[in-house]
N, C-alpha and C positions, 0 to 999 in steps of 0.2 A: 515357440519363439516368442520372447519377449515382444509388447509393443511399445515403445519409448516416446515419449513427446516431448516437445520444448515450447514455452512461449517465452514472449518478451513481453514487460509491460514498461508503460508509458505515464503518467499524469504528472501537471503542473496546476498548481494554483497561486491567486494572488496574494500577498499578504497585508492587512490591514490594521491599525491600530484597535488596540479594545477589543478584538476576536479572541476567541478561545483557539489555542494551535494544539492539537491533536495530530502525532506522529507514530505510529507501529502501534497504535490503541492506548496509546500511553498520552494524556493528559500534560503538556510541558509549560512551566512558566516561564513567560515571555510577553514582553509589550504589545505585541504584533501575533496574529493568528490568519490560518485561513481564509479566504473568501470563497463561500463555496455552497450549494441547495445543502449539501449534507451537512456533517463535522469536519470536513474539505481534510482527510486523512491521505495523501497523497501517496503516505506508502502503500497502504492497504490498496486503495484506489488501484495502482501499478501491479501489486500484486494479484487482486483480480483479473485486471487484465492479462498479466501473463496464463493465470489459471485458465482461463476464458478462451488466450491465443493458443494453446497448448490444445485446445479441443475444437479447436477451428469455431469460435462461438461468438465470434465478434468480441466486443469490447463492454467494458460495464453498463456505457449508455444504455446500451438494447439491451439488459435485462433491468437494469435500476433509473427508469428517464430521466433526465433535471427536470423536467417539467411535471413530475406526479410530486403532487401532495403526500403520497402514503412516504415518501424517501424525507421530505423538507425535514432537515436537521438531524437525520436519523445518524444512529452512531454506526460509522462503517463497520466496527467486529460484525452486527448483524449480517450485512451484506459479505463481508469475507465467507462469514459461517454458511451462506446460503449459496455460494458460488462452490464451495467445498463440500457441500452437497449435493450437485451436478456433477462437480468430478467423480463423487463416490458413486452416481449413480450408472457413470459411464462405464465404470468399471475400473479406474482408474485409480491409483494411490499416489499421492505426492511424495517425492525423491528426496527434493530439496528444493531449497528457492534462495535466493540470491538477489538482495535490496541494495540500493547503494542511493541513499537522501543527501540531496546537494543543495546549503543554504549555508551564508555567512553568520550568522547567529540566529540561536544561543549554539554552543555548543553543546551537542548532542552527545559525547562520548560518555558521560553520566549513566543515560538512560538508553543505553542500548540493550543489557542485558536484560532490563525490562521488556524494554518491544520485542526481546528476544521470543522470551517465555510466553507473554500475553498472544502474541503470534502463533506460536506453536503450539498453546490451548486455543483456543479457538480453532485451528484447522485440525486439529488434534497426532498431531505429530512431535515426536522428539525434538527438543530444542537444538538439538546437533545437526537436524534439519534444518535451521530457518539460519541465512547470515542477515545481517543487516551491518551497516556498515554507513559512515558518516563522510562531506568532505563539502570543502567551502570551494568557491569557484576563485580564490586568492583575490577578489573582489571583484571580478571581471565579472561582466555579463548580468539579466535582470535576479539572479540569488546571488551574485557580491554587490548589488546596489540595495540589497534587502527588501526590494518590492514582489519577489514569489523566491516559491519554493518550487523543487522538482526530484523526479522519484525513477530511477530504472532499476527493474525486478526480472529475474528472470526464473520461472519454474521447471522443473523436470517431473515430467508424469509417467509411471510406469502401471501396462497392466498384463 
């Protein structure tokens, strides 16, 4: 019998002028970026988490703290990569995952096939695997007043 899991993930971060914004590993320009210990990748971030909830393993904080030095500024691929190596050691392989980033600008539909692929190398699975997926909040709420961004991921793990 198969064993199947699912997690959901979660992150939000603020948005700040002058920050670098870093989305699906993918580098975007824009006036505004991030606030965050890391490169405040918010989808990666999410997707962690779901990897993470999928294994009953808590959440990124408890493996990557904001408070350790070794993380300050580090680029999330790293940490995707290292969460996706708990999954492989659990025995587990990823299904698919399922991102959906919510912010009023820039628009993202550009570079999603990016985040696609850089996504799916680094976990190292098939791009056919990974969706991401884009959508503004029609200005409503703190991502249609442009002050954060926010990110729900959901993975399937099978072993």
């Amino acid at each position: 019998m198969q064993d199947i899991r699912i997690g959901h993930g979660y992150d939000v971060h603020a948005l700040a002028d002058g920050l670098r914004l870093v989305l699906g590993g993918v580098e975007i320009e824009h006036s505004k970026g991030c606030v965050a210990h890391s490169d405040g990748d918010v989808a990666i971030h999410a997707i962690c988490d779901a990897l993470l909830g999928a294994l009953a393993l808590g959440d990124i904080g408890k493996l990557f703290p904001d408070t350790s030095m070794e993380f300050k500024g580090i680029d999330s691929k790293i940490l995707l990569r290292r969460v996706c190596d708990v999954v492989e050691q659990k025995g587990y392989k990823i299904s698919n995952i399922d991102c959906t980033i919510a912010m009023q600008r820039p628009k993202l539909r550009p570079h999603i096939d990016t985040m696609r692929q850089t996504l799916a190398d680094v976990m190292g699975v098939d791009v056919d695997r990974v969706s991401v997926k884009a959508t503004t909040t029609e200005c409503l709420g703190f991502e249609g007043r442009e002050e954060g961004v926010s990110t729900h991921a959901v993975a399937l793990l099978i072993k």
